[in-house]
C-alpha positions, 0 to 999 in steps of 0.5 A: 712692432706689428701695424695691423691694418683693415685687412686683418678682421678680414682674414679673420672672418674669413679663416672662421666661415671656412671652418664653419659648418651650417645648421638646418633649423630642426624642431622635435617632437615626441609624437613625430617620430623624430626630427621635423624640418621646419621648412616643411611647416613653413610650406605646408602653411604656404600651400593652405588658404590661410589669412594673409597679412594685411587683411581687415577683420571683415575681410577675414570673417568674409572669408572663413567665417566666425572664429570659434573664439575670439581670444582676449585682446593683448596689449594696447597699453602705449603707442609701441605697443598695439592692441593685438587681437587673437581669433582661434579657427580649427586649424589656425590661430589668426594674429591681428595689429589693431584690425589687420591680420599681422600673422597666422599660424597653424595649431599644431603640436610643432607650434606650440598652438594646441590650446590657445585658450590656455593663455587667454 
């Protein structure tokens, strides 16, 4: 009889990462001429003055003005789920939890932002 011991989900995990090639994250896109890395993305936001996380809608609107729209709020039916508010700049789409900004992202073709309306 064979006792197996801890040692073996061990070598398993190890004999699997040893054999395992890794996977850049890549987005297509037609009108990009191929593969877009999506770091890249990720750093073209980094270098913009975007609104950052945590900022009250005030502050945002201090900052970059009135929004071109103010997209229908989402959510807000219970406690887990919060009201979530959308401004559409003409660059980037703002996220907000309540008053504060939880995210921003960039209209691009890559991110799917084109026309946020679309969704209102």
């Amino acid at each position: 009889m064979v006792k197996f011991t801890h040692s073996l989900p061990v070598i398993v995990m190890l004999a699997t990462a040893a054999f395992a090639t890794p996977q850049v994250a890549r987005a297509t896109h037609p009108s990009h001429g191929g593969d877009t890395l999506l770091i890249h993305r990720v750093q073209q936001e980094q270098r913009m003055n975007l609104p950052r996380r945590g900022l009250s809608m005030a502050q945002v609107e201090k900052g970059w003005g009135a929004p071109l729209r103010k997209l229908s709020p989402r959510g807000g039916d219970s406690r887990k789920h919060p009201v979530i508010n959308r401004w559409d700049y003409a660059k980037f789409i703002v996220y907000f939890e309540r008053n504060h900004v939880i995210h921003t992202v960039l209209n691009t073709p890559a991110g799917n932002n084109t026309n946020p309306a679309a969704v209102n």
